[in-house]
PASEVEX-771207 format. One line per 8 residues: number of its first residue (from 1); their letters; for each residue x, y, z of C-alpha. Coordinates in steps of 0.1 Angstrom, whole numbers, plus 2048, in hexadecimal, padded with zeros to 3 digits. Layout:
BEGIN
NUM	a	X:Y:Z; ... .
end
This chain:
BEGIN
1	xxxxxxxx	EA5:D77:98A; E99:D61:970; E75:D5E:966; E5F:D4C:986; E56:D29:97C; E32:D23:97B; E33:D0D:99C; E45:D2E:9A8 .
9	xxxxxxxx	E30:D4F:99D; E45:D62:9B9; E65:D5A:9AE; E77:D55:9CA; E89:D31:9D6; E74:D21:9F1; E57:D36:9EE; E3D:D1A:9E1 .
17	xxxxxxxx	E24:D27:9FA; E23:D4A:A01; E0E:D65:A10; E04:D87:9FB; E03:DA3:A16; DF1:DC3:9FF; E00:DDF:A10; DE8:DFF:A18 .
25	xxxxxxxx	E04:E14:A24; E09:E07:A4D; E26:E0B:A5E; E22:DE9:A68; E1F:DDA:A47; E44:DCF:A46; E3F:DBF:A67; E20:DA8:A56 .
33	xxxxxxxx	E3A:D99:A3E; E52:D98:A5B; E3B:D7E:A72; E2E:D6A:A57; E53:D62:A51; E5B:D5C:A71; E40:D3E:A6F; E53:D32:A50 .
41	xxxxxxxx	E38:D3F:A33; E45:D56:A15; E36:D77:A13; E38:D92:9FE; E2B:DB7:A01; E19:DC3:9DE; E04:DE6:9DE; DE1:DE1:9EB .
49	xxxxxxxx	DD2:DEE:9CC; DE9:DD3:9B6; DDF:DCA:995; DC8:DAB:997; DD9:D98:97B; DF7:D98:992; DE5:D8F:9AF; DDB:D72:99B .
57	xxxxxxxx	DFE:D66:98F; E0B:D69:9B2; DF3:D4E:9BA; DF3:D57:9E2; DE6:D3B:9F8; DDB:D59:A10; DDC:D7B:A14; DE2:D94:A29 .
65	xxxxxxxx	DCE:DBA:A2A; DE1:DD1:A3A; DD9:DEE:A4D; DE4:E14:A44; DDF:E38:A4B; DBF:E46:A32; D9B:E3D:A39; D87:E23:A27 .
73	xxxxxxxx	D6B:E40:A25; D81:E5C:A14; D79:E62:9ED; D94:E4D:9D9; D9F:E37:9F4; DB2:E15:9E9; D95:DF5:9E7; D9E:DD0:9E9 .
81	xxxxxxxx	DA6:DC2:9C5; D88:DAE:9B8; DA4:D8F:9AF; DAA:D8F:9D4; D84:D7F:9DC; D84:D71:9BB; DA1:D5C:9C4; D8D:D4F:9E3 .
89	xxxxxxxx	DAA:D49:9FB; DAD:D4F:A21; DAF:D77:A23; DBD:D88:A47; DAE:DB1:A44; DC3:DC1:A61; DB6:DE5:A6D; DB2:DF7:A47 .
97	xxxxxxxx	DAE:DD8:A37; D92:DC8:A4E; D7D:DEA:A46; D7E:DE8:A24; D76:DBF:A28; D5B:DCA:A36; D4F:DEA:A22; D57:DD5:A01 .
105	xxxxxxxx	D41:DB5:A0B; D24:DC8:A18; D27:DD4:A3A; D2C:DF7:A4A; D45:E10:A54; D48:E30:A6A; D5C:E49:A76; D67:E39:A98 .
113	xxxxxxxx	D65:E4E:AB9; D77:E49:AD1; D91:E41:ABE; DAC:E28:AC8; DD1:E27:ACA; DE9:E10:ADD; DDF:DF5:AF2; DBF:DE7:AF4 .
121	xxxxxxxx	DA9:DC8:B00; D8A:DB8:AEB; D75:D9E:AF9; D73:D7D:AE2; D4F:D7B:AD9; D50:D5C:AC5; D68:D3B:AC0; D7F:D3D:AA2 .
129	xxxxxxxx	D9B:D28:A93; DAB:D4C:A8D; DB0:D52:AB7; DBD:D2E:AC0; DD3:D29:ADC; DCE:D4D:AE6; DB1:D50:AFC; DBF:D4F:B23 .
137	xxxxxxxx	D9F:D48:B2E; D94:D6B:B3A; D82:D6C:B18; D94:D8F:B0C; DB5:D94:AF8; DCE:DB3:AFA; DD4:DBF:ADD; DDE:DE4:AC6 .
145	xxxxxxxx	DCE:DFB:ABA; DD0:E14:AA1; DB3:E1F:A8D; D99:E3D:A8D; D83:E2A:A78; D70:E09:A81; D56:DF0:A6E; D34:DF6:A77 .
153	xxxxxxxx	D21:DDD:A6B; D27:DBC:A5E; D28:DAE:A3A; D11:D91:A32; D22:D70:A41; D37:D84:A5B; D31:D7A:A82; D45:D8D:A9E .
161	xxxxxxxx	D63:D7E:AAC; D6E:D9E:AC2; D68:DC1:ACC; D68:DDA:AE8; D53:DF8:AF2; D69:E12:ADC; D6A:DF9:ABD; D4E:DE2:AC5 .
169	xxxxxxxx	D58:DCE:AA5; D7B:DC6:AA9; D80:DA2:A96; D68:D93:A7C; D68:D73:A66; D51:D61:A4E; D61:D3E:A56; D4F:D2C:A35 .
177	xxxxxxxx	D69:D46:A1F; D83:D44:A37; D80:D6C:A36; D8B:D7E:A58; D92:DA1:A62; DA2:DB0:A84; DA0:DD8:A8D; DBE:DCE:AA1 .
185	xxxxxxxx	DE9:DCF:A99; DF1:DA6:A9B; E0F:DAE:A8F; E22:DCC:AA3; E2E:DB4:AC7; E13:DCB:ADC; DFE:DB2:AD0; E0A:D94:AE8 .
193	xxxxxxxx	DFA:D7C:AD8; DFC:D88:AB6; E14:D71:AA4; DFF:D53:AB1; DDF:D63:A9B; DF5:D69:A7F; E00:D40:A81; DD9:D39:A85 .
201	xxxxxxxx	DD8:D49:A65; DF1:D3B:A5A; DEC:D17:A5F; DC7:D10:A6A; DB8:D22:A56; DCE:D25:A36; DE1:D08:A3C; E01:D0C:A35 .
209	xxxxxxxx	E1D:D00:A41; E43:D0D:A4B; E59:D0A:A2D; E67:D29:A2C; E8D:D22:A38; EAF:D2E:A32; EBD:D0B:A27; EA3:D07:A0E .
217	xxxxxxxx	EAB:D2C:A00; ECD:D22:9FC; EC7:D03:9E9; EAD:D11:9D5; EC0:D30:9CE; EDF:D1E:9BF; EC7:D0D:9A7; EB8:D2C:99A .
225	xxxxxxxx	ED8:D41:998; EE7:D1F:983; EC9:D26:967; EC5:D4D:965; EED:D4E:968; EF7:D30:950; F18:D41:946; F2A:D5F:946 .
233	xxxxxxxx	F3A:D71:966; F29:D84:980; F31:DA8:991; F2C:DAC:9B3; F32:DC9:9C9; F40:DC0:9EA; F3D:DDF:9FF; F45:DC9:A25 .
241	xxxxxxxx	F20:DC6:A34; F0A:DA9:A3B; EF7:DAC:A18; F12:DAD:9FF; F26:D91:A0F; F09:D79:A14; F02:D82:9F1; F28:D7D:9E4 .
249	xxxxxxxx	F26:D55:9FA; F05:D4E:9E8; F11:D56:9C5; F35:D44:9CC; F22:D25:9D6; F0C:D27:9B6; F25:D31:999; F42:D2F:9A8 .
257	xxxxxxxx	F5F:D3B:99B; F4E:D4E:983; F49:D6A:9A0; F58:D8A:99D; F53:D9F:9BB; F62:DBF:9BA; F66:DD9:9DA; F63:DFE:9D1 .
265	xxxxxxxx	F7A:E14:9E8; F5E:E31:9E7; F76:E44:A04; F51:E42:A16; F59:E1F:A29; F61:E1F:A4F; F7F:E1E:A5D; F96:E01:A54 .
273	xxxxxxxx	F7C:DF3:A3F; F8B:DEC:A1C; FA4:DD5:A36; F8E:DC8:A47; F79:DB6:A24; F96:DAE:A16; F9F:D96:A36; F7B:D8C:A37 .
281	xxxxxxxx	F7B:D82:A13; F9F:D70:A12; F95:D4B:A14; F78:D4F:9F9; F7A:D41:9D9; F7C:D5E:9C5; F94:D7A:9C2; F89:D9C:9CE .
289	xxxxxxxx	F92:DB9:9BC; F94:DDE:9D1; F93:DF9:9BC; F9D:E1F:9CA; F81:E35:9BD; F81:E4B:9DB; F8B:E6D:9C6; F6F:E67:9AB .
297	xxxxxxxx	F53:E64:9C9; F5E:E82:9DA; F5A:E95:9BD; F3B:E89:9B3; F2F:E90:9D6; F3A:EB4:9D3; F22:ED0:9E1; F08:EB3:9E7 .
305	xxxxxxxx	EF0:EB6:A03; ED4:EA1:9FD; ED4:E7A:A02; EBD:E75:9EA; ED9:E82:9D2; EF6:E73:9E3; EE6:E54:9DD; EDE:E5A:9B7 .
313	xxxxxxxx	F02:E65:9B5; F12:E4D:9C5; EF9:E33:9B6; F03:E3D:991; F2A:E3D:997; F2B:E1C:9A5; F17:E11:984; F34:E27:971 .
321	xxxxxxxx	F4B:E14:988; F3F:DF0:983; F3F:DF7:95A; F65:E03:958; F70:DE8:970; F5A:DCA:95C; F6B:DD5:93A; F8C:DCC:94B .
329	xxxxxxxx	F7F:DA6:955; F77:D8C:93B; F52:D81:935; F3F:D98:951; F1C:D92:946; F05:D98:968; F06:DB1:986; F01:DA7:9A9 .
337	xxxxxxxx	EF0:DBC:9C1; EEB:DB2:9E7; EC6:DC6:9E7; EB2:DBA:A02; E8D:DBF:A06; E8D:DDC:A21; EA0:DED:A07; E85:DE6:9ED .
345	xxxxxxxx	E69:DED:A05; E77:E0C:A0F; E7C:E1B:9ED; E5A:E13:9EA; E63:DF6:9D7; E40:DE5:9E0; E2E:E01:9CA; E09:E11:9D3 .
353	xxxxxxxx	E08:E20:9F0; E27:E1E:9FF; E3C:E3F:9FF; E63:E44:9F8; E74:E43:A18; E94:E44:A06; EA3:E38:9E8; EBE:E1D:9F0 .
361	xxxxxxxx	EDA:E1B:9DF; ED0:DF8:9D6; EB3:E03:9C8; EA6:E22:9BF; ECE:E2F:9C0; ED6:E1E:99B; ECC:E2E:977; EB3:E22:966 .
369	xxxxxxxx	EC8:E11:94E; EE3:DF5:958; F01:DEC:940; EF6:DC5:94F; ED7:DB3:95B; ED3:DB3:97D; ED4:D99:995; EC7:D9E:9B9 .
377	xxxxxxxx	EBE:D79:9C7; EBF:D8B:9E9; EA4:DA4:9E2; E82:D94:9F6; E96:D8A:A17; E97:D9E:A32; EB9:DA6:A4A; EB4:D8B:A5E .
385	xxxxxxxx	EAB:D75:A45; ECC:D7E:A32; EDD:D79:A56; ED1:D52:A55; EDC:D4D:A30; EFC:D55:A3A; F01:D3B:A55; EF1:D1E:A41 .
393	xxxxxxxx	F0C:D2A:A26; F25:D2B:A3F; F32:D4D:A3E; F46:D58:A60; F35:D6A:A7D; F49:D89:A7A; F37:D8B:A59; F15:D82:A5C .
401	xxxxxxxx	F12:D8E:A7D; F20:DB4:A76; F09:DCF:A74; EF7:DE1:A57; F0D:DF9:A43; EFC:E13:A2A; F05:E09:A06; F0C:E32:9FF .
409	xxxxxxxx	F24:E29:A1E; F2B:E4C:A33; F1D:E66:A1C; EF9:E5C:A2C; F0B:E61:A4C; F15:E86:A47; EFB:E9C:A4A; F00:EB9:A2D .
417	xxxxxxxx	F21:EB8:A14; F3A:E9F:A15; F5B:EA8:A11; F7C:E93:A1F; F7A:EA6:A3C; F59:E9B:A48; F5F:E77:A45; F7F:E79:A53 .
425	xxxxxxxx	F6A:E88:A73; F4E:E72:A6F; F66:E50:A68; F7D:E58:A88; F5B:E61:AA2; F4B:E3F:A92; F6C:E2C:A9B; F6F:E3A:ABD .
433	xxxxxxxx	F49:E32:AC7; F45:E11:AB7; F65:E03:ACC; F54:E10:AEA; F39:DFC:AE4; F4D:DDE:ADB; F61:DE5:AFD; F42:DE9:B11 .
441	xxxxxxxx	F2F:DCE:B05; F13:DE4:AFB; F1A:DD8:AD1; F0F:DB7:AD8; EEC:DC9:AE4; EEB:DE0:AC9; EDB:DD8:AA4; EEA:DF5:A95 .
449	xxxxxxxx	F01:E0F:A9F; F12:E2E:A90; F1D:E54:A91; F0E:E71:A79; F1C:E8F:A74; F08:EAD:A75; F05:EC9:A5E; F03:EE2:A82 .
457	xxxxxxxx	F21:EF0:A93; F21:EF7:AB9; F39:F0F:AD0; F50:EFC:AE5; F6E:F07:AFA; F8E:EF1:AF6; FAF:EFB:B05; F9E:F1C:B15 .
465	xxxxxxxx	F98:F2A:AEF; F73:F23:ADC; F6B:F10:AC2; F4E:F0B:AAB; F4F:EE8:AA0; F36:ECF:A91; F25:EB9:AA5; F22:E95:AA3 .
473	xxxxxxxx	F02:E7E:AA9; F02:E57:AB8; EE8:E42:AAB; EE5:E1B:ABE; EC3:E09:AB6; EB6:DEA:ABE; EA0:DD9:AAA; E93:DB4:AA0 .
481	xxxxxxxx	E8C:DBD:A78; E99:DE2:A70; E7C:DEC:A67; E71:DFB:A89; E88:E00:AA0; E8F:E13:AC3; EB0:E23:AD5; EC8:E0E:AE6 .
489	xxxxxxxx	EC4:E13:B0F; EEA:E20:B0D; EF2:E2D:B31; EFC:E50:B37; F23:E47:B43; F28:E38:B25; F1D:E51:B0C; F31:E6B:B20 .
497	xxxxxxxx	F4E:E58:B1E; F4C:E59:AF3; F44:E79:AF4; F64:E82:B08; F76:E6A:AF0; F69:E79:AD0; F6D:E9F:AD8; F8F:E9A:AE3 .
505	xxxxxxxx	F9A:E7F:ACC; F8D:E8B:AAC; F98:EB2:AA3; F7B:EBF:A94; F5D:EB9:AAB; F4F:EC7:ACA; F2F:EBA:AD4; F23:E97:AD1 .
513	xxxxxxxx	EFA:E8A:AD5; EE7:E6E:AD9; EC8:E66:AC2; EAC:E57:AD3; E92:E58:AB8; E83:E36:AB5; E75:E2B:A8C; E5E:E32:A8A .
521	xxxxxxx	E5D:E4E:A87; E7F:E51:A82; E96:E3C:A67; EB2:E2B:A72; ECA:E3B:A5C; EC5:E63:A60; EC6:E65:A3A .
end
């Protein structure tokens, strides 16, 4: 993007008032950025130990501690920034971040015995802005837990808002500074009331309002294209998911006819899929061009069995790809990714102490050096958020509505080499199980849905003689953000009957399996 106007530090259209979460490695942190969104405030994840310069520039009208896995006690642990009480905005310390509040300004910390995990209740000690609208009158508030460690005692200024035998100081606040800390998950939804603390945050005590809305991206993000893309024409991949298309309507409605998206046949799209986008993409104002790269990919591929490579690989040939196909068109000056920010946060995109989950091929899939700048105005909004840009530009529900699609497409989905023979098997036992869901009814009730085909072979008998097949795994999960997730309730009938489909439909496979494994711990995506 172009460089963030002063008025603007973050960048990003809309984002006037935002939130700065520093991230101490939770699971939950995602989920942080995720509610404060939801009450129509920009946020953005940045390493808890970010450099304070930064900190300033962002110019955060609150922020955000998370919580995270080490102790506040062990030798080298991550500390608060100094610009972050220098700034002297309302501060939220969640679980991690309210113990090292507290050991930072003063107080006291211990080892915490017994620890707690899961659900909980503290007793509201004091009155407090932060638990508006939340007390039911019994004068306690259920709540998660997750901690071993817990404050104990407070920092000069500090009075006790909450706490419980096991963690007698549960929630904390100097109300002059506006400072407050909770030992307790607001944002995970076993907190009930959880998302009304994080909008007493929010607006009491921070006092910001809800401008944070789809529309206004739009608006804003045609301006800013306009500038950083004055003239020239831009490449875009279009690969058929909800990312690249949103991201192909927001660039047409900026720059117009000066789009040029291009779909890759990698030979690793589903069934019927290079069809299916060129019908979807018919009535835009641009003309697509398909280009049949399937040989080059499965040579690349060759031998591979790790994604992390597959993604490299098929990362750096679609770079090759876009190069050799932008010398053929006149003026191509910019390419257009459809990164998201689960994709950045994922390959550890927000830096510190957050750990490579895997690289996407968005991200941490390209080389380090591009034959054009990079555009990526997609790249801080989340899938849902991506989901709503799409209807305020006006794209179709079969587009906007469809579900996630790897960008490395089915190599990610076979487990071990991949040859033709392994996506032809994984490509026909995908087909067969996501019209049975479509049939059923079960799709609608699914977020995500798919087949993986493993690197394991299993004895089977077919037509009295055996066979030693591979076997195929069905992953259905439902989930509000994608970043944690569990298995859809799919009955037992109706797995049986794709399982009968697939091992007699599709030569090649004899046993089929359902995953499951909710994430965490568990991705989504099994690589």
């Amino acid at each position: 993007m172009s460089p963030p106007h002063p008025a603007n530090p973050a960048g990003v259209p809309g984002a006037d008032e935002r939130v700065l979460i520093l991230d101490y490695g939770s699971q939950y942190t995602q989920l942080i950025a995720r509610r404060v969104r939801e009450l129509g405030v920009y946020a953005e994840i940045h390493p808890g130990d970010w450099d304070g310069g930064a900190i300033a520039a962002f110019a955060p009208r609150a922020i955000i501690l998370s919580g995270g896995p080490a102790s506040v006690l062990d030798e080298g642990s991550l500390r608060i920034p100094e610009a972050v009480f220098a700034l002297g905005v309302p501060l939220l310390g969640i679980c991690y971040g309210m113990q090292a509040l507290a050991l930072q300004l003063g107080g006291e910390v211990e080892e915490g015995w017994p620890r707690e995990y899961g659900s909980a209740e503290v007793a509201l000690r004091s009155s407090s802005p932060l638990f508006n609208g939340i007390q039911d009158g019994s004068g306690r508030l259920s709540v998660w837990m997750s901690h071993g460690i817990r404050v104990k005692k407070l920092p000069p200024g500090f009075v006790l808002l909450a706490g419980n035998a096991s963690t007698p100081i549960a929630a904390i606040a100097d109300e002059v500074r506006h400072w407050y800390g909770i030992q307790f998950h607001p944002e995970v939804r076993h907190t009930p009331s959880g998302t009304q603390l994080i909008m007493n945050f929010l607006r009491e005590i921070a006092g910001l309002g809800n401008g944070w809305h789809m529309d206004r991206f739009e608006e804003t993000a045609c301006r800013s294209l306009r500038a950083e893309l004055p003239s020239g024409r831009v490449l875009v991949a279009l690969s058929g998911g909800v990312d690249s298309a949103v991201l192909a309507a927001l660039l047409a409605r900026a720059i117009g006819d000066r789009l040029a998206p291009i779909l890759v046949d990698t030979g690793l799209l589903r069934e019927g899929e290079v069809a299916g986008i060129r019908e979807a993409f018919a009535d835009f104002p641009f003309t697509l061009r398909i280009v049949d790269a399937e040989a080059r990919f499965f040579a690349a591929l060759a031998g591979v069995s790790d994604p992390e490579e597959k993604r490299r690989r098929i990362g750096g040939l679609f770079i090759d790809v876009f190069t050799e196909e932008a010398r053929k068109l006149p003026d191509i000056r910019y390419l257009a990714q459809g990164t998201i920010y689960p994709d950045v946060i994922e390959s550890a995109g927000s830096g510190g102490s957050a750990q490579i989950i895997k690289s996407h091929h968005n991200v941490g899939g390209l080389p380090d050096r591009l034959p054009f700048p990079l555009v990526e105005p997609l790249r801080f909004l989340f899938k849902d958020e991506v989901r709503a840009l799409g209807r305020t530009l006006g794209l179709p529900a079969r587009l906007v509505e469809r579900q996630p699609f790897p960008g490395p497409g089915l190599a990610v989905r076979v487990l071990g080499p991949v040859t033709r023979e392994s996506v032809r098997l994984l490509r026909h036992s995908d087909r067969i199980f996501l019209e049975e869901l479509e049939t059923s009814g079960y799709l609608n009730q699914t977020s995500q849905a798919f087949a993986v085909l493993l690197p394991v072979c299993s004895v089977a008998v077919k037509g009295d003689g055996r066979a030693y097949e591979p076997v195929v795994a069905l992953r259905a999960v439902v989930t509000e953000d994608f970043m944690t997730a569990h298995a859809a309730p799919l009955s037992v009938d109706f797995l049986a009957r794709i399982a009968n489909r697939i091992t007699n439909e599709v030569p090649g496979i004899s046993r089929v399996v359902y995953d499951i494994t909710g994430k965490p711990p568990a991705t989504i995506e099994w690589e």
